[in-house]
N, C-alpha and C positions, 0 to 999 in steps of 0.2 A: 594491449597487454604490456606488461609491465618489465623491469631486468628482470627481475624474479617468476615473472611467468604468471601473474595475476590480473586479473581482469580489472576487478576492483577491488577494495581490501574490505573487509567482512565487516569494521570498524565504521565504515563509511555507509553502506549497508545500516546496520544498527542505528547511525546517527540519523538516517533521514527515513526510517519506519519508526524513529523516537519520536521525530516531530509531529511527524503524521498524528500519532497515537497520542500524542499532549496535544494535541488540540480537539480531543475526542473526550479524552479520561476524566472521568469524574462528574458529568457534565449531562444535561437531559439533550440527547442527541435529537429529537423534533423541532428544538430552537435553537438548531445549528444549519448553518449553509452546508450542505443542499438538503438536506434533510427537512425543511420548512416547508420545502417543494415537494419533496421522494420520502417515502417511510422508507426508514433504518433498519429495513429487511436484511439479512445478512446477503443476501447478492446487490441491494444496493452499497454495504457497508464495503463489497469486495470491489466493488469496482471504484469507489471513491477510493481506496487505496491503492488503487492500480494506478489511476488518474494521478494521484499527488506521490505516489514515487516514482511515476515517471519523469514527473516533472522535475522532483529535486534529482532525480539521478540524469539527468539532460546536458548536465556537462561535462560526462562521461561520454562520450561518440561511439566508441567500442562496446556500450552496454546497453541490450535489449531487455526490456522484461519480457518478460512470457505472458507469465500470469500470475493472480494471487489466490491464494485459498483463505478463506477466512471456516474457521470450526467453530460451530453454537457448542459442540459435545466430543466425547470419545470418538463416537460413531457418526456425525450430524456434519459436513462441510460441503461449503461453494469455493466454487471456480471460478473464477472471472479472467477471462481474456479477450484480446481484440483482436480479430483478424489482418 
């Protein structure tokens, strides 16, 4: 935590679910890593994002994910977390 009482700032957040997400956007997800390997089912889509914001958020010590949720719809979403 931070002077201000922040874990992390929401900015930082944004910045490395941006990157995540630019390397997805636009693009036929089947001839992407790992996806070549795994269909881009949305619970594989969740846990690739769990995986790669772990990782950029890694130099944060004080900051756990939980989990991510990714929504197909209003009403349609996964969960992905590790134990």
């Amino acid at each position: 935590m931070d002077a201000i009482g922040c874990v992390v700032d929401f900015a930082v957040l944004k910045e490395a679910l941006g990157h995540v997400a630019a390397g997805l956007d636009h693009r036929l997800l089947n001839e992407l890593p790992p996806f070549g390997e795994v269909n881009p089912t949305a619970e594989n889509l969740a846990a690739h994002f769990f995986k790669e914001m772990r990782s950029n958020l890694g130099r944060y010590t004080s900051v756990r994910l939980e989990a991510v949720t990714v929504w197909e719809s209003a009403t349609a979403a996964v969960t992905y977390r590790e134990e």
